[in-house]
N, C-alpha and C positions, 0 to 999 in steps of 0.2 A: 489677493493677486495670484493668479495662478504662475507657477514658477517654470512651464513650459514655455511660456509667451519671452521668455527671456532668450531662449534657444532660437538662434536662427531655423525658419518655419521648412525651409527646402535642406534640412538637416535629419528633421525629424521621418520616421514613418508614422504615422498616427493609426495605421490599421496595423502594425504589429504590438507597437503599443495596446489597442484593445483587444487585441486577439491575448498574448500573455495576461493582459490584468484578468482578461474576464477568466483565463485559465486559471489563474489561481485564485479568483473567488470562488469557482468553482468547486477547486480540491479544498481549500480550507472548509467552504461550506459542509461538502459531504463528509469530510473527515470531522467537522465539531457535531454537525446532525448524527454520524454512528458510533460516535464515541459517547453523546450523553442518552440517545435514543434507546441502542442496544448494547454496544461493549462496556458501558460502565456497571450493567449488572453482575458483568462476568469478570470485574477488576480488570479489564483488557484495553491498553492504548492500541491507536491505531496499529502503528507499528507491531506489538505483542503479536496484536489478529491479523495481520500480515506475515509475521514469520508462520502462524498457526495453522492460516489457511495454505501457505505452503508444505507445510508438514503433511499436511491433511492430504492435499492430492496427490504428495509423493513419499509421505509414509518416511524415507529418512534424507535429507539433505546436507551436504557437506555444507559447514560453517560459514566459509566464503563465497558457497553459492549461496548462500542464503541471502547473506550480506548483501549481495550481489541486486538478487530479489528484491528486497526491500528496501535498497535503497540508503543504505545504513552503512556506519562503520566496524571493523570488528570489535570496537571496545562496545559498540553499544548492542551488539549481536550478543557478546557476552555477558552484558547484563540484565539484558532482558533474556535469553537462555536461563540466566540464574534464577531468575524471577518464576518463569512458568515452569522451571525444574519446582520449584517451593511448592509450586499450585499443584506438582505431580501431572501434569498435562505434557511433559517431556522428560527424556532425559540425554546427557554427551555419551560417546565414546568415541577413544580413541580408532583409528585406523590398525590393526594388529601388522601389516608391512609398512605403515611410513606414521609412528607417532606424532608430526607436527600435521598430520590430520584429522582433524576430528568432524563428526557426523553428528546429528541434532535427529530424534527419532519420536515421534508422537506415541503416547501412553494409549494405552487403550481408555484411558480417563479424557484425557485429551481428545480423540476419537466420538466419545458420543458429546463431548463440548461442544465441540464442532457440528456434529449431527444435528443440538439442537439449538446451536448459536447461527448456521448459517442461514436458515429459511428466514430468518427474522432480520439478517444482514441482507436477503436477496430482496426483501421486499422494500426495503430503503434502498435500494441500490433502484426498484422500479420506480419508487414514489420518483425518484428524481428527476427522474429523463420524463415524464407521464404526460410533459406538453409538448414530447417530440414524438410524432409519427416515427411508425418503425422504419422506415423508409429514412427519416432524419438521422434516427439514431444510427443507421447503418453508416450514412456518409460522415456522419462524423467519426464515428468509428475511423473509417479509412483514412480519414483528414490528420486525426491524429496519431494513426502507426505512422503514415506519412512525417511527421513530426518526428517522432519519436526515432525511426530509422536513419532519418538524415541527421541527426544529434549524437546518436549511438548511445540511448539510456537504456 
């Protein structure tokens, strides 16, 4: 039985409904595809390779922006912090004028990680979209900052 038929039908939206499901088949997809595809070589969860690749384009990020970034809380900013401090691919410090801030700074180890983990993350990232014209992938592109802006993520 499907347990929507039970919902009054002029209640429902059915095309937001599949717009969110198909979203997050979507992200679960791609997130289980580069985590056993390419980031499990490198000990790396999604999240890990998302703080990483932030590091990566800006070299050092305050904690809570990171947080921010990824999506994440700060306990778990700080455990995975602690994680890829082990790997040597990062490490904290403090702020020297305001101590309750601290900053996340990619290693030069870290660095060529990155150099040779992301061509191999880009080309998963193309495999996916591969049955959307570029032209497709653009509008959804927009479709979804659209999304994203009027939510404030």
């Amino acid at each position: 039985i499907n347990r929507l038929t039970k919902i009054p039908n002029d209640s429902l939206n059915l095309a937001a409904i599949a717009v969110v499901t198909n979203l997050y088949r979507v992200a679960q997809g791609l997130r289980n595809k580069m985590e056993q595809e390419v980031l499990s070589e490198y000990g790396l969860s999604w999240t890990a390779f998302s703080m990483l690749y932030d590091l990566w384009i800006w070299e050092s990020i305050e904690t809570k922006k990171l947080g921010e970034s990824a999506g994440v809380s700060k306990a778990t900013i700080s455990n995975i912090t602690k994680t890829l401090e082990g790997k040597e691919l990062c490490y904290r410090k403090s702020d020297n004028r305001d101590r309750r801030i601290t900053y996340v700074t990619l290693t030069e180890k870290g660095k060529n990680v990155m150099e040779d983990l992301y061509p191999r993350f880009h080309k998963g990232e193309v495999e996916m979209v591969s049955g959307l014209s570029i032209d497709e992938q653009k509008s959804m592109t927009n479709l979804l900052r659209k999304v994203i802006r009027e939510n404030d993520f």
